[in-house]
C-alpha positions in Angstrom: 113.0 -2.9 -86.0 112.8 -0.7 -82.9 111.9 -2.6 -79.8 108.7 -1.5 -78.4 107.9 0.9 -76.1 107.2 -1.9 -73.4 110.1 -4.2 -74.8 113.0 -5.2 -71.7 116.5 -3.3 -72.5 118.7 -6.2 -74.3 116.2 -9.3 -74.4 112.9 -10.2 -76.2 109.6 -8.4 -75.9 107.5 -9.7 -73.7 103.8 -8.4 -72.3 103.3 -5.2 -71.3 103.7 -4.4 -67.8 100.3 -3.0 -66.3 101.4 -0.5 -63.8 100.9 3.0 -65.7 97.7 1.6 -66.3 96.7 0.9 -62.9 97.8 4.4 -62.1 95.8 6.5 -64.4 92.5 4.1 -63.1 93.5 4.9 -59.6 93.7 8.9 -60.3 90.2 8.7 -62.0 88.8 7.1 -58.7 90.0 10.1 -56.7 88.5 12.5 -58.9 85.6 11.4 -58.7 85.6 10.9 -55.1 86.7 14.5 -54.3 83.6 15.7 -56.6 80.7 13.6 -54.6 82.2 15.4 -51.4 82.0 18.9 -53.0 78.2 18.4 -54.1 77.8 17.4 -50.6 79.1 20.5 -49.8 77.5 22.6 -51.4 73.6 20.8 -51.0 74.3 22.1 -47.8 75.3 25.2 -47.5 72.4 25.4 -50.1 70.3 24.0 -47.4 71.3 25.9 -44.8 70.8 29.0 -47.0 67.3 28.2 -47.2 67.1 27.6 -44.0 68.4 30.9 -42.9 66.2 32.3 -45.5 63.0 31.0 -44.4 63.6 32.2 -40.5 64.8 35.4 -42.0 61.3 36.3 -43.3 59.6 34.3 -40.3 61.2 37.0 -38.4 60.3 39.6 -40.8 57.1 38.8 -40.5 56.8 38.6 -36.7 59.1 41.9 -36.3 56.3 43.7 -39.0 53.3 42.3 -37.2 54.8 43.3 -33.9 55.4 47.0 -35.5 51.8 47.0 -36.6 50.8 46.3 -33.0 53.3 49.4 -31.2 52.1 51.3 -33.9 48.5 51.1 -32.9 49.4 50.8 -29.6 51.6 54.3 -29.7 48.6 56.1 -32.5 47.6 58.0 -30.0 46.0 61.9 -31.4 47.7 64.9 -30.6 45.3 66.2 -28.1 45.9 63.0 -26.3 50.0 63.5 -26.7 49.5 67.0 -24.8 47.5 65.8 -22.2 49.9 63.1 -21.6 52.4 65.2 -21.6 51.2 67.8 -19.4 50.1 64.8 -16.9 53.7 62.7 -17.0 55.7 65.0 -18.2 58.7 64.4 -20.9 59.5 61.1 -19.7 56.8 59.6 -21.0 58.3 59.3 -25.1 61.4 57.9 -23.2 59.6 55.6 -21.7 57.7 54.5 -24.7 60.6 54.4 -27.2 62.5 51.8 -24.1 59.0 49.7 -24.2 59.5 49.5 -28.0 62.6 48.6 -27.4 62.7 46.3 -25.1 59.9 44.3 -26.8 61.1 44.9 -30.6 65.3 44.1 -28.9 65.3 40.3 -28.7 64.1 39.2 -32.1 66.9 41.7 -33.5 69.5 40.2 -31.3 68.3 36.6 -31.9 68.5 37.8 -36.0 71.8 39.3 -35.8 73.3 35.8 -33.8 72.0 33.6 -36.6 68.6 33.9 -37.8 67.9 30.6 -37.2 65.9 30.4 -33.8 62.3 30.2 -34.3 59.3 31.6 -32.9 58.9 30.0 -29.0 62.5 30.1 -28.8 62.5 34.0 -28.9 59.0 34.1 -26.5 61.2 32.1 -24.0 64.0 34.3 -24.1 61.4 37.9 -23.5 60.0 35.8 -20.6 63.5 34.6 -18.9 64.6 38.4 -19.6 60.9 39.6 -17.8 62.0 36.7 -15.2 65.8 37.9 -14.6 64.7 41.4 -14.4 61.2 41.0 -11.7 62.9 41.1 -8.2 60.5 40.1 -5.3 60.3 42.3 -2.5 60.0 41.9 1.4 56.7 43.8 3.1 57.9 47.2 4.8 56.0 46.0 7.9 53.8 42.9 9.8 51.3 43.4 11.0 50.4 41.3 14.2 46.8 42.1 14.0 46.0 40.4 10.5 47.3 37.4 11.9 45.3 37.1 14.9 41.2 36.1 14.6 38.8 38.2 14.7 36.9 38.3 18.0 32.8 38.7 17.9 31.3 39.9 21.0 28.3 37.2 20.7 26.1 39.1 23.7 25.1 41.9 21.4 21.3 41.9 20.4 21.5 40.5 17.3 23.9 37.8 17.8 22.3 36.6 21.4 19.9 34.3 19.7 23.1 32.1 18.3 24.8 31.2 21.8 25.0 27.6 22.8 25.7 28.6 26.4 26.9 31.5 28.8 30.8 30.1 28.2 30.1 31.8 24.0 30.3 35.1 25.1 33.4 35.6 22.4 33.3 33.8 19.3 35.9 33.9 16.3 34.6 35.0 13.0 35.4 31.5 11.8 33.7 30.0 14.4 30.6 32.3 13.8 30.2 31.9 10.0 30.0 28.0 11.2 27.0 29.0 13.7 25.2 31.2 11.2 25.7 28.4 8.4 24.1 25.7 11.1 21.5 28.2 11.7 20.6 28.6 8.1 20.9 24.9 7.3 17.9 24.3 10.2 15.8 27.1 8.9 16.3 25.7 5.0 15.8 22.0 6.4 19.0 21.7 4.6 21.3 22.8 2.1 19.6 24.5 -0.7 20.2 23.1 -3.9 21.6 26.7 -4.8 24.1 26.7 -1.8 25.2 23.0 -2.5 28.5 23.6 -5.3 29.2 19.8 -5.7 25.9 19.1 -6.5 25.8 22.3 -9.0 28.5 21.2 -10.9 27.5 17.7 -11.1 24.0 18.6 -12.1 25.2 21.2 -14.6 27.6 18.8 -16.5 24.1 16.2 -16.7 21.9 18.8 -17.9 24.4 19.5 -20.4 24.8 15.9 -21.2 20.8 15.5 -20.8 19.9 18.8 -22.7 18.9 17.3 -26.1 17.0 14.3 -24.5 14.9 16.8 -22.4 14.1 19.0 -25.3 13.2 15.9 -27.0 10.8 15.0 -24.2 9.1 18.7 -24.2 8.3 18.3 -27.8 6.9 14.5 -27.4 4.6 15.8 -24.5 1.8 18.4 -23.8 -0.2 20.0 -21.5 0.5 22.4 -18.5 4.1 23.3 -18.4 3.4 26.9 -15.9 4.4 25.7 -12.5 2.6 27.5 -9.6 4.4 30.7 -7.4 6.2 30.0 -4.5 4.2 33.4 -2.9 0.7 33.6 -2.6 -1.6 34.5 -5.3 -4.1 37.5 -3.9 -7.7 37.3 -5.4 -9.0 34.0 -5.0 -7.5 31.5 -1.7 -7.7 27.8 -3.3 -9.2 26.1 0.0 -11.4 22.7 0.5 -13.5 22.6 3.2 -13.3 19.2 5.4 -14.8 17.6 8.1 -14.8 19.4 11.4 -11.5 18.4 13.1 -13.4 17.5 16.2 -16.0 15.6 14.4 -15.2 12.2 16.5 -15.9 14.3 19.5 -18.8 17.5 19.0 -18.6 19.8 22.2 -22.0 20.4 23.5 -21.4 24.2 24.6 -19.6 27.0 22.7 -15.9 26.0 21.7 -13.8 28.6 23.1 -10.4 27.3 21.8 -9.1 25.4 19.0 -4.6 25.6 18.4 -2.5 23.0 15.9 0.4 21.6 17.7 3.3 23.5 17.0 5.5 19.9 15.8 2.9 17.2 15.9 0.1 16.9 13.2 -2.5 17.3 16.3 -5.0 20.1 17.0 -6.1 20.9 20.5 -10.1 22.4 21.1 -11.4 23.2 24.5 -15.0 24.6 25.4 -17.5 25.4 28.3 -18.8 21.8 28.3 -15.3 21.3 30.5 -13.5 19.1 28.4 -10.0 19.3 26.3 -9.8 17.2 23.4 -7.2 16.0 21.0 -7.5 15.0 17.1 -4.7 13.5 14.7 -5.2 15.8 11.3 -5.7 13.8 8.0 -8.2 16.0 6.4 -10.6 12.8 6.1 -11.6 11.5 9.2 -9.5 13.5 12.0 -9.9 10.3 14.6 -9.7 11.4 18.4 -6.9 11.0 20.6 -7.8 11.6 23.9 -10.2 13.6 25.6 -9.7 15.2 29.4 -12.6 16.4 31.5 -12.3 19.0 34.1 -15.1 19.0 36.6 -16.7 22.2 37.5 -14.2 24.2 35.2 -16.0 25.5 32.3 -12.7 26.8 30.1 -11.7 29.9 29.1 -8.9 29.5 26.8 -6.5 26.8 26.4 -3.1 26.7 24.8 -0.3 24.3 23.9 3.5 24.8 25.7 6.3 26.0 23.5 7.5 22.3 23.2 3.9 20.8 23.0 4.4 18.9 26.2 2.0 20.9 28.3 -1.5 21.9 27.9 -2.3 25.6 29.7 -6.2 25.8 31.0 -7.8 28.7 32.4 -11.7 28.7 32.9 -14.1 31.5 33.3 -14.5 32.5 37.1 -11.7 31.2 38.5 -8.4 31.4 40.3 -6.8 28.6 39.3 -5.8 27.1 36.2 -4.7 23.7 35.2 -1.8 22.0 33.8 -2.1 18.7 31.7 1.6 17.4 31.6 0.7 14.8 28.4 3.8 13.0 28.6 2.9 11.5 32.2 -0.4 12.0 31.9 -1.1 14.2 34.6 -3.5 16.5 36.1 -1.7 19.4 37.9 -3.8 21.8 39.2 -2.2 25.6 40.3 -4.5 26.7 43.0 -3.0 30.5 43.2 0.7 32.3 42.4 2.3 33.9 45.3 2.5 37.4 44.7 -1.0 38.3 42.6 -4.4 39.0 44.7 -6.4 39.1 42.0 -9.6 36.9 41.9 -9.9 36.0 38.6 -7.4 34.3 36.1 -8.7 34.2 32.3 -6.6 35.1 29.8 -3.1 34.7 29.3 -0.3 34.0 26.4 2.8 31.5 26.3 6.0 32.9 25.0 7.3 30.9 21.7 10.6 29.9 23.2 8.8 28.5 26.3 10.3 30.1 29.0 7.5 32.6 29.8 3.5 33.1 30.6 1.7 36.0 31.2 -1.2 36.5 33.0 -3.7 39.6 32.2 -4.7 40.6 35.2 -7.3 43.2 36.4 -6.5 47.2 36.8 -4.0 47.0 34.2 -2.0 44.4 35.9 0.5 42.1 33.7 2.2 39.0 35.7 5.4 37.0 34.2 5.4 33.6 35.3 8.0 31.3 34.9 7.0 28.5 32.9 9.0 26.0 34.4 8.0 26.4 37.8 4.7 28.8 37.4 6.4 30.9 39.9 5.5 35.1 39.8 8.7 36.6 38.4 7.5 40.3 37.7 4.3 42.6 37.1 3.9 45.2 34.9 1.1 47.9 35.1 -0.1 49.7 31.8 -2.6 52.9 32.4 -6.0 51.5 32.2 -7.4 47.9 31.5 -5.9 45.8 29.5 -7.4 43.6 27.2 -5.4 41.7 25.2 -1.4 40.9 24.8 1.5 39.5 22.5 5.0 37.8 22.2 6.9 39.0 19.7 8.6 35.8 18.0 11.5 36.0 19.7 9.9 36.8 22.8 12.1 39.7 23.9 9.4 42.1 23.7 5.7 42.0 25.1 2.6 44.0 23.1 0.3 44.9 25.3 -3.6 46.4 24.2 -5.5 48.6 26.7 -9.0 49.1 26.7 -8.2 53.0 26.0 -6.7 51.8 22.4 -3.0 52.2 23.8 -0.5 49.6 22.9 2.8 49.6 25.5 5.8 47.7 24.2 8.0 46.0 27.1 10.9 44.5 27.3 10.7 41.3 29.1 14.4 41.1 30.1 14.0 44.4 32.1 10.7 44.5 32.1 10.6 48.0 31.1 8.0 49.9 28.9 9.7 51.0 26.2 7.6 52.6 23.6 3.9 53.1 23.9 1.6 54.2 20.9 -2.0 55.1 20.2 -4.4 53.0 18.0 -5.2 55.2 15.3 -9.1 55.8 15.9 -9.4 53.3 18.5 -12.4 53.7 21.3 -11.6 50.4 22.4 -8.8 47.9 22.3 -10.4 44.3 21.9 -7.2 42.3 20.4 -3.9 42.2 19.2 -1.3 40.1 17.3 2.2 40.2 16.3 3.2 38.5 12.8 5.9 35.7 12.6 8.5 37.3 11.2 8.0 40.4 13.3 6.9 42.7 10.8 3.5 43.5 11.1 1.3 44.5 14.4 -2.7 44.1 14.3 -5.1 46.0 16.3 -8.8 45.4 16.3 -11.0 47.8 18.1 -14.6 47.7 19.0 -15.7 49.8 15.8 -14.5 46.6 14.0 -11.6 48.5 12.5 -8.2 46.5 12.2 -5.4 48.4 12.0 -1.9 46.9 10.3 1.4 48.4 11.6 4.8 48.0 11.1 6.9 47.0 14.0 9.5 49.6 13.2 7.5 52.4 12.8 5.6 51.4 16.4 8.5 51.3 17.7 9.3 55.4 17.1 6.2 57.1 16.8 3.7 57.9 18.9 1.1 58.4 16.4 2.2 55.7 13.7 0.0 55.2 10.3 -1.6 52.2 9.6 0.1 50.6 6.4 -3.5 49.4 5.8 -7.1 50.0 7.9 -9.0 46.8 7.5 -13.1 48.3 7.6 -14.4 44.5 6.7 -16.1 43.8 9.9 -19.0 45.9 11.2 -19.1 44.5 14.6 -16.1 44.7 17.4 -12.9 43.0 16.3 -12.4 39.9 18.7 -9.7 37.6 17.1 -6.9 38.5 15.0 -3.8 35.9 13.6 -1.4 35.9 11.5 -0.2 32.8 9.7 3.0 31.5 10.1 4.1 32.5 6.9 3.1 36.6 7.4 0.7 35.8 3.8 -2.7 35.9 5.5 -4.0 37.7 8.5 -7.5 36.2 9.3 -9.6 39.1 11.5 -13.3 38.4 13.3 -15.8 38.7 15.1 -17.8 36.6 17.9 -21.1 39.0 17.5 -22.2 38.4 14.2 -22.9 35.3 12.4 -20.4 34.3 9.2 -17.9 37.8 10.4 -14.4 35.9 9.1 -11.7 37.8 6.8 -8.8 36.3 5.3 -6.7 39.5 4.3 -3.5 38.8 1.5 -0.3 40.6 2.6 1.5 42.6 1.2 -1.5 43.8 -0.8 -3.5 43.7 1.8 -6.6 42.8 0.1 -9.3 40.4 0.9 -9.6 37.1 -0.4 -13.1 37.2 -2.3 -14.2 33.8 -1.9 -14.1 33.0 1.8 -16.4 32.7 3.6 -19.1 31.4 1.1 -21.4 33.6 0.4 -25.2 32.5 0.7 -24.2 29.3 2.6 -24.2 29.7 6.2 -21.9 27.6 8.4 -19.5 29.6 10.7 -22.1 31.4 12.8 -20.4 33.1 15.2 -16.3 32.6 15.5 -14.5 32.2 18.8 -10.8 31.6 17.7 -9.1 30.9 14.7 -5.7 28.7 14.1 -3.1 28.3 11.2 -1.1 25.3 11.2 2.5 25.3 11.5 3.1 25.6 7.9 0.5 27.1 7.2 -1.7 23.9 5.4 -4.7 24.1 7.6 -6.8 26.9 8.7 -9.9 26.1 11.7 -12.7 28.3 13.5 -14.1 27.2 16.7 -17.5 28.2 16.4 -20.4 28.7 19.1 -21.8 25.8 17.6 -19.2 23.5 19.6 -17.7 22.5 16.2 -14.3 23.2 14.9 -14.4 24.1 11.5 -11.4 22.6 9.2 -10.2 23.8 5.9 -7.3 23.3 3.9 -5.0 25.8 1.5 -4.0 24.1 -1.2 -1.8 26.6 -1.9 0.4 25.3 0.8 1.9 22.1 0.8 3.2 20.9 4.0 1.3 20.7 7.5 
């Protein structure tokens, strides 16, 4: 018998040795080893095919949507192409095709690299590319008059008003807009609710927030939802009539003045029974204040100081007038100005920024006093008589009536004439006034006829149009005023009983239901007052009383 393939050479077989065994196991191991690594492999290249694949036709994409875009950027018609060409030149196709290019050349260039950057990645590199290519440049020049302020020359006409003191001659425009701002802030009691950002954005962000609960509330409520106009209706004046503002106090005589104080919620009435009275304005009661006599001084006309300190007196056939300082409580009589000779003193008016009075004398005469010391600074002399005389609001100019139904306009810095005009139809010149906000100019005449200028137009012509000819009154015009608003210009007369208008502006009609008709209790008017805001309206009557009404229309004193 043959010995076995595993059988030792010259001895006894024995077990078989193991080792080709182990080495065919081991050889089977490392096959299969080496084929997990090649499926590896491949899954991903296959991987990174798609990958390549999928930003390949992300690119295509973009690069065919960008295309669209040139192409209907560049789809111009041919017409166009001429014009274009004729305008630019042949530069302009070069130009275009390097536009194209640039924008089309980075997602080629980022394609060609790899195809494998995506969308933002190819953005950022057209914006470091726009970056890298924008170079900044220095100004040619500098110039040293942009950096300096602006300087305002604060003593011209218009901007005199807004100086603190002679030392604000030259303002900066900064410094200006801060003035004007103040000034506006004064006249608006305020910051408007319009002007006010902060409080715009706040309230628009709760309306927005609030919006569905208010709509809510509109539909769970009812009745009048039409708020009133700001401006004032024309047709019918809503007014109640009160008690007499001197009712505590009747004068015996004719009451020759009644005037509202212009800050206090007090009205003033003087009459030929000697006396000057004050009354606190409630509409209900209007209890007195305090009453002064004068003896032997049957009065004129009376009027407050611009600061409501001082009360003015002037009687009827005399030289002197009085002073009644209310603050100390004094008396002051003037006994005569140096400088005027003549021998009565009657009428006069007190500039609104307090610093002046004028005194109408006789032969055309017209003294400025100063109303500090009551000291003659200058007289003026119109042609004629004159009858009647008004600040402007700002009290640079004076308007001055003559009895020949001229009005001369001065200045009352230079106290030079510098326009005169003639009352359209005027036989007579009885009274004048000057609106608020310098607009208007009333003249009444004897005839009863009440002219209504504008300022500018008196101020170039010599023959000016009335805007409107008021023909309401059919005995001589005695009293004209404007309210303090410029919405209602009240005209009458002192020689016929129940002779008041109330006249809307800007349509300058006349309000229908004042005075009452069929109910008699004017009788004849002797002045007439708005106060300061326009809330009450009074007539001093011959009756001693001082009628008191009050527009509703108007909220405020």
């Amino acid at each position: 018998m043959r010995p076995g393939p595993g059988a030792a050479r010259g001895g006894a077989a024995g077990p078989r040795r193991a080792g080709p065994l182990k080495l065919s196991v081991g050889k089977t191991q490392v096959g299969s080893g080496k084929k997990k690594k090649k499926k590896k492999k491949m899954a991903k290249q296959l991987r990174r095919r798609a990958e390549e694949e999928e930003a390949a036709a992300l690119e295509a994409e973009e690069a065919a949507r960008r295309g669209r875009h040139l192409r209907a950027l560049s789809g111009a018609t041919g017409a166009e192409r001429e014009l274009e060409e004729l305008l630019f030149g042949d530069c302009l196709a070069a130009e275009e095709g390097e536009l194209l290019q640039r924008l089309a050349g980075p997602r080629q260039h980022a394609a060609t690299e790899g195809g494998s950057l995506l969308r933002d990645s190819s953005d950022s590199e057209v914006e470091n590319e726009a970056k890298s290519t924008f170079v900044s440049k220095a100004p040619a020049w500098v110039d040293e008059d942009d950096e300096a302020e602006e300087k305002i020359d604060m003593t011209h006409r218009y901007r005199r008003d807004l100086m603190k003191s002679d030392a604000e001659k030259i303002l900066t425009k900064k410094k200006l807009k801060i003035r004007l701002e103040e000034q506006f802030q004064r006249a608006m009691g305020g910051v408007p609710a319009w002007a006010d950002r902060e409080n715009r954005k706040k309230s628009k962000m709760t309306t927005s927030d609030s919006g569905s609960d208010d709509d809510d509330d509109l539909l769970c409520r009812t009745g009048n939802f039409i708020s009133t106009s700001e401006s004032l209706p024309r047709g019918i004046l809503e007014m109640k009539s009160c008690l007499p503002a001197n009712q505590e106090r009747l004068a015996d005589g004719k009451l020759s003045t009644v005037q509202f104080h212009p800050s206090a919620q007090v009205v003033m009435t003087a009459g030929r029974d000697r006396s000057v009275s004050l009354f606190q304005v409630d509409g209900i009661r209007n209890p007195k204040i305090q009453s002064i006599y004068l003896e032997s001084f049957p009065i004129y006309k009376a009027r407050f100081s611009a600061d409501g300190e001082q009360v003015i007196a002037t009687g009827t056939h005399h030289k002197m007038f009085y002073v009644y300082d209310m603050m100390g409580g004094s008396i002051i009589p003037i006994h005569q100005v140096r400088g005027m000779e003549d021998k009565f003193v009657k009428n006069f008016e007190v500039s609104p920024d307090g610093s002046f009075m004028l005194l109408t004398g006789t032969s055309g005469y017209l003294h400025l006093l100063s109303m500090k010391t009551k000291e003659l600074i200058s007289t003026m002399k119109v042609n004629g008589r004159s009858t009647a005389s008004a600040f402007t609001s700002d009290s640079s100019k004076i308007y001055s009536y003559s009895k020949e139904g001229e009005v001369f306009i001065w200045d009352v810095r230079s106290r030079k004439c510098l326009h005169k005009f003639e009352d359209e139809g005027s036989l007579e010149g009885k009274c004048i006034a000057v609106s608020k906000n310098n607009q208007y100019v009333a003249c009444g005449s004897v005839s009863g006829v009440v002219n209504l200028y504008t300022t500018d137009v008196c101020l170039k012509e010599n023959n000016p149009k009335p805007v409107k000819a008021i023909m309401n009154l059919v005995t001589s015009a005695t009293s004209v005023t404007f309210s303090p608003t410029t919405e209602i210009l009240a005209v009458a007369s002192n020689e016929a009983d129940e002779a008041v208008k109330l006249i809307h502006i800007p349509s300058y009609t006349v309000f229908s239901n004042f005075p009452v008709f069929r109910r008699k209790q004017i009788y004849l008017t002797q002045s007439m007052d708005f106060s300061p805001r326009s809330g009450f309206f009074s007539i001093a009557n011959n009756k001693g009383k001082a009628l008191l009404y009050r527009l509703k229309h108007y909220s405020d004193f």
